[in-house]
Backbone as ProteinMPNN parsed JSONL, in Angstrom:
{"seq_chain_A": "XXXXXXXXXXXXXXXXXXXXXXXXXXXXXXXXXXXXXXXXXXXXXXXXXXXXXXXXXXXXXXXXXXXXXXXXXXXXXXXXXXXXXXXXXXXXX", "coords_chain_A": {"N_chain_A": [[27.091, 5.85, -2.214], [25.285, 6.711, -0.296], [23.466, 7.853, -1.037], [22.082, 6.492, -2.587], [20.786, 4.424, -0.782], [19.427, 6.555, 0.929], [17.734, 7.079, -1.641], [16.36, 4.59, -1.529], [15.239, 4.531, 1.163], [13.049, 6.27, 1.398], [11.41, 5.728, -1.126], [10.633, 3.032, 0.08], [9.628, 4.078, 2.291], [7.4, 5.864, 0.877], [6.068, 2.913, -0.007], [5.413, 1.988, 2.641], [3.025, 4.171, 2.999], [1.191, 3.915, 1.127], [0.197, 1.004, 1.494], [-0.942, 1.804, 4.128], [-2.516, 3.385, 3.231], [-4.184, 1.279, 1.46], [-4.868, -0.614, 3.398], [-6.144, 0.207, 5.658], [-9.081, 1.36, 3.859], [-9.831, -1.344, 3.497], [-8.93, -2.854, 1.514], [-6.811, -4.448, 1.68], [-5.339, -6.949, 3.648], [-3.447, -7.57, 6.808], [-2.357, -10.055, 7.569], [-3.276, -12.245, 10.397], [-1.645, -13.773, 12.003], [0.869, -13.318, 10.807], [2.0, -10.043, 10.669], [3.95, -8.476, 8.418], [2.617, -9.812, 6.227], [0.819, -9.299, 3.511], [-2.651, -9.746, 2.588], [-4.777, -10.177, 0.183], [-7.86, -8.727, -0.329], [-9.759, -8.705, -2.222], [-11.84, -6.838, -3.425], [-13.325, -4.585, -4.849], [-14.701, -2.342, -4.876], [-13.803, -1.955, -2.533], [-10.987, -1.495, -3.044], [-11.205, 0.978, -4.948], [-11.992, 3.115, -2.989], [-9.703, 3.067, -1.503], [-8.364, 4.476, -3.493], [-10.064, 7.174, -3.517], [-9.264, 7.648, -1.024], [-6.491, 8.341, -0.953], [-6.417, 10.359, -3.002], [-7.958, 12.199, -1.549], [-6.698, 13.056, 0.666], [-4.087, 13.535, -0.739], [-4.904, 15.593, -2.031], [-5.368, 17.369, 0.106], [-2.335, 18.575, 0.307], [-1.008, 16.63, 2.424], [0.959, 14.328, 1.471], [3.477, 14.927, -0.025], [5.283, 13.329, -0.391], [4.908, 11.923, -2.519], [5.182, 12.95, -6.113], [3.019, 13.331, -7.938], [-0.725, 12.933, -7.274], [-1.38, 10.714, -9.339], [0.835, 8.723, -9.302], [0.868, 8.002, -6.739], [-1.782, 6.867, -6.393], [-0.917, 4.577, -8.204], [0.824, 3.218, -7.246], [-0.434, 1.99, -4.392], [-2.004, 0.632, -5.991], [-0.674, -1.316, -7.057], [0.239, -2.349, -4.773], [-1.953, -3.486, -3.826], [-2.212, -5.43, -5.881], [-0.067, -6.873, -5.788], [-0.69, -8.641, -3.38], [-0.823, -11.107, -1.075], [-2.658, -14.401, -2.083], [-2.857, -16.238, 0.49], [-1.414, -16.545, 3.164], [1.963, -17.337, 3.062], [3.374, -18.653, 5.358], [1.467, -19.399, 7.217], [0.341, -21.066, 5.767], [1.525, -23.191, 5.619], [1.004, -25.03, 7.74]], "CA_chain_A": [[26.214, 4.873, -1.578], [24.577, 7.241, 0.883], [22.361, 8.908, -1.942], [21.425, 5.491, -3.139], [20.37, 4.503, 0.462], [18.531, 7.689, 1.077], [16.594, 7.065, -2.435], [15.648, 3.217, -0.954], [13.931, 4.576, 2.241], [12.609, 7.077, 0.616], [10.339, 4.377, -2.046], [10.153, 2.363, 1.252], [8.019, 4.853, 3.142], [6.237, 6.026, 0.054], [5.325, 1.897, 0.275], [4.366, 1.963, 3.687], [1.865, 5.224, 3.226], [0.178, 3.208, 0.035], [-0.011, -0.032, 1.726], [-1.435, 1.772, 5.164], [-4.473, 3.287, 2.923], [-4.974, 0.035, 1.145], [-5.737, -1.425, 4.827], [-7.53, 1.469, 5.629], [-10.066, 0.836, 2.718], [-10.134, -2.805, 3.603], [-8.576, -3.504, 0.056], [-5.929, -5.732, 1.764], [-5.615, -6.777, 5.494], [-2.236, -8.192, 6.878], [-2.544, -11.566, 7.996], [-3.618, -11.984, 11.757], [-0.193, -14.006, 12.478], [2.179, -12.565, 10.449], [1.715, -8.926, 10.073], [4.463, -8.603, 7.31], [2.364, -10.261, 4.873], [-0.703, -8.416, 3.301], [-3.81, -10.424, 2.047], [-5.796, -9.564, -0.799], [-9.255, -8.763, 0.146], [-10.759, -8.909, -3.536], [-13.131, -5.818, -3.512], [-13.023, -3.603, -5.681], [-15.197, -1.073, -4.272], [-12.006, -1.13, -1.532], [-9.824, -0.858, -4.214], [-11.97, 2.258, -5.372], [-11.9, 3.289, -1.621], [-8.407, 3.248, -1.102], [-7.748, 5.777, -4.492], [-10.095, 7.834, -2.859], [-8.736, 8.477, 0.429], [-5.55, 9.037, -1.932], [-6.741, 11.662, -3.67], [-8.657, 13.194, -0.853], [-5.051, 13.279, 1.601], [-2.931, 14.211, -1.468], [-5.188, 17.103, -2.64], [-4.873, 18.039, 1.136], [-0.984, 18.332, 0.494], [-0.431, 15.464, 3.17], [1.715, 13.149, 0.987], [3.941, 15.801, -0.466], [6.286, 12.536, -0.683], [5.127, 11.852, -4.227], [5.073, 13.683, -7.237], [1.698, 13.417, -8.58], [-1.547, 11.307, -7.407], [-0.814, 9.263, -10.054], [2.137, 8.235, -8.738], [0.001, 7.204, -5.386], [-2.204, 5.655, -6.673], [-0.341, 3.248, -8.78], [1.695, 2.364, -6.027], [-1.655, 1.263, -4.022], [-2.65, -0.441, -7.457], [0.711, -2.334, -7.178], [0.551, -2.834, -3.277], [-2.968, -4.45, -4.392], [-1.842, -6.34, -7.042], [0.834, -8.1, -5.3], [-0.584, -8.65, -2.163], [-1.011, -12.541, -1.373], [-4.078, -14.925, -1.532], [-2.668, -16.421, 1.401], [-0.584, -16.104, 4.111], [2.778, -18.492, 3.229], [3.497, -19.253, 6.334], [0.282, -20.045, 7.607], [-0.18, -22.251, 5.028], [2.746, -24.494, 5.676], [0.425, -25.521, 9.133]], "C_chain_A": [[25.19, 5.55, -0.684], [23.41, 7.597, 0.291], [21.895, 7.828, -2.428], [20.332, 4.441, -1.947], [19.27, 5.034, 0.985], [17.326, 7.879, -0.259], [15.273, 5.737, -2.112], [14.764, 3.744, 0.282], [13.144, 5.406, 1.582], [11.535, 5.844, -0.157], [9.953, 3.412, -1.067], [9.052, 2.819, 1.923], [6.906, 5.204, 1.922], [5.136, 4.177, -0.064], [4.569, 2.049, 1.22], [2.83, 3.004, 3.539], [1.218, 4.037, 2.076], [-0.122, 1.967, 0.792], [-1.056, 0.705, 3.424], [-2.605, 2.443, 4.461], [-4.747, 2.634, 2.483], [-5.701, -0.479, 2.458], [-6.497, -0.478, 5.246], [-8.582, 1.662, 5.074], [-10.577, -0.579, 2.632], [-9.264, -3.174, 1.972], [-7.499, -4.699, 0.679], [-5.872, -6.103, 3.133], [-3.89, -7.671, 5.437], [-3.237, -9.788, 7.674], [-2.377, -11.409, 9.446], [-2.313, -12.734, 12.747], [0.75, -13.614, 12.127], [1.666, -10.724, 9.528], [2.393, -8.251, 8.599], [3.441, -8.647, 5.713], [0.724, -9.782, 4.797], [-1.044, -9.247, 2.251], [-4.631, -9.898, 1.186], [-7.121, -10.035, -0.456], [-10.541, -8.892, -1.301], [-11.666, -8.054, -3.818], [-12.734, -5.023, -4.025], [-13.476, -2.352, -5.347], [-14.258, -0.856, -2.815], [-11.081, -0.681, -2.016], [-10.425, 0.548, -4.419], [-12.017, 3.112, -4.26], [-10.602, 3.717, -1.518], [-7.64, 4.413, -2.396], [-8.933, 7.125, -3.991], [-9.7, 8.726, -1.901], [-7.089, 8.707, 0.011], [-5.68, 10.209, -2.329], [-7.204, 12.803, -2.463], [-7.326, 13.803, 0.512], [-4.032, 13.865, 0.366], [-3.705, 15.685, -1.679], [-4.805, 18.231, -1.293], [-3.294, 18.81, 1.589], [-0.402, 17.795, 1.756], [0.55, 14.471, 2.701], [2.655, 13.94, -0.568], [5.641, 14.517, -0.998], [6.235, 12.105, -2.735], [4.525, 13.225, -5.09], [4.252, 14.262, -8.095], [0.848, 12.448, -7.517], [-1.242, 10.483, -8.026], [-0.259, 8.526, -9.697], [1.436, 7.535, -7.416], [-0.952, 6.24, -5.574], [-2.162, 4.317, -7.439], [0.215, 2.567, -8.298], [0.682, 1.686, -5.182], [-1.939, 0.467, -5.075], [-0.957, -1.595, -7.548], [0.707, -2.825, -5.744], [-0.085, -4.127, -3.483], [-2.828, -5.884, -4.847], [-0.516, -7.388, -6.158], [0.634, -8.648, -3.965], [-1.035, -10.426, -2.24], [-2.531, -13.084, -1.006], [-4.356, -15.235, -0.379], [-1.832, -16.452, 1.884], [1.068, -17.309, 3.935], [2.962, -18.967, 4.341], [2.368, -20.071, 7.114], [-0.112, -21.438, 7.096], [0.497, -23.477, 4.465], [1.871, -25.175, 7.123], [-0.692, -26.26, 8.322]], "O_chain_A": [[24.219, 4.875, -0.343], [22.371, 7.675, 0.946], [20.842, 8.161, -2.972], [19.309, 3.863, -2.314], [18.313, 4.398, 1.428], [16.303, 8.55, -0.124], [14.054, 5.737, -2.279], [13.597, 3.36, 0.356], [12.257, 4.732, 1.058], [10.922, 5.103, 0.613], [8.875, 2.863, -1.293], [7.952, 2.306, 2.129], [5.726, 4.864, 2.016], [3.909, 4.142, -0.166], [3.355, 2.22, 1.107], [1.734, 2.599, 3.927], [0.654, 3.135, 2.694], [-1.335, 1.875, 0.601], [-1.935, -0.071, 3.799], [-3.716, 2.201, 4.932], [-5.973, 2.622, 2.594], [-6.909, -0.707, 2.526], [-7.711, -0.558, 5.057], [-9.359, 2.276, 5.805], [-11.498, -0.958, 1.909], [-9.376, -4.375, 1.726], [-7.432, -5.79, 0.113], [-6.526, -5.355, 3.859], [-3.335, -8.186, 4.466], [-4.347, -10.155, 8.057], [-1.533, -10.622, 9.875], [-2.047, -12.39, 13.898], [1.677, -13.451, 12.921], [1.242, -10.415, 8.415], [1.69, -7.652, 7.785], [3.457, -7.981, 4.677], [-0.195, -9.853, 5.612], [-0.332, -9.55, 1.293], [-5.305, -8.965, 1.623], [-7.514, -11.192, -0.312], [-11.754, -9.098, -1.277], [-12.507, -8.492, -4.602], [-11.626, -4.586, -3.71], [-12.779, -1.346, -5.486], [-14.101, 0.204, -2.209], [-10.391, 0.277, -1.665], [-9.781, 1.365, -3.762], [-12.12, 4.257, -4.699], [-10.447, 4.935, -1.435], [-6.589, 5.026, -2.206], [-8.431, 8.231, -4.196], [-9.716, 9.955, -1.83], [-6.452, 9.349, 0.846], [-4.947, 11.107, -1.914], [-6.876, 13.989, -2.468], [-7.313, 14.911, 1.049], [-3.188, 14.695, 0.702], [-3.122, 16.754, -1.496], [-4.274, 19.339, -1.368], [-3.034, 19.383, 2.647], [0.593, 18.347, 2.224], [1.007, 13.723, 3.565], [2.526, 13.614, -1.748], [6.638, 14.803, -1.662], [7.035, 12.049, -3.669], [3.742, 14.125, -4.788], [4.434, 15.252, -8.803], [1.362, 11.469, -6.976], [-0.809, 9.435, -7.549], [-0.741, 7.394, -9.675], [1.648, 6.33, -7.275], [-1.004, 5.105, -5.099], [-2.928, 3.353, -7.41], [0.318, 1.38, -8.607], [0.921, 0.478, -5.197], [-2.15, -0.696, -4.733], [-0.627, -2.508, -8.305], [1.293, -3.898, -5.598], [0.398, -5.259, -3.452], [-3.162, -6.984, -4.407], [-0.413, -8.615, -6.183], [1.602, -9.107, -3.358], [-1.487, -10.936, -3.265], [-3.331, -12.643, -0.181], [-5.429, -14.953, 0.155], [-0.902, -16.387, 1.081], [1.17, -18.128, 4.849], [2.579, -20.137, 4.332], [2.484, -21.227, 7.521], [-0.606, -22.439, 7.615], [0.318, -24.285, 3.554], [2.529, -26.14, 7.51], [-1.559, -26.905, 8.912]]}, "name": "protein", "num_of_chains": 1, "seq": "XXXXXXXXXXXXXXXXXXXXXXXXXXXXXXXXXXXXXXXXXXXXXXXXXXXXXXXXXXXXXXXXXXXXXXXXXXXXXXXXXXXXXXXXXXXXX"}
């Protein structure tokens, strides 16, 4: 269990780093009441932005957590992709 544990944070933080250069690029923003939940900003030239400053921090060997770019930037292309139109909670008010 410990090694299965240690593989979950592990894919956890590699989330957080992809999801903190999506917002960094503007590609997604968290929602201004519930930080949890990340908003899709619809731009593509943020999207295009955010595999940038991917590439330009991995080539740096800063994100020695994954395996390839690839691997980084598909995970941003998946942060992207699932991030919400709107905020659920919000939009129970």
């Amino acid at each position: 269990m410990g090694q299965q544990k240690r593989y979950l944070e592990q894919e956890e933080h590699k989330r957080v780093i992809a999801e903190m250069i999506a917002v960094e690029a503007e590609a997604i923003k968290p929602c201004g009441n519930h930080e949890d939940v990340l908003l899709s900003m619809h731009d593509m030239d943020a999207n295009t932005r955010a595999y940038k400053i991917a590439a330009k921090h991995f080539k740096r060997g800063e994100y020695d957590e994954f395996e390839s770019q690839g691997e980084l930037t598909d995970l941003i292309k998946e942060v992207i992709d699932t991030s919400h139109e709107e905020c659920y909670s919000c939009s129970k008010w």
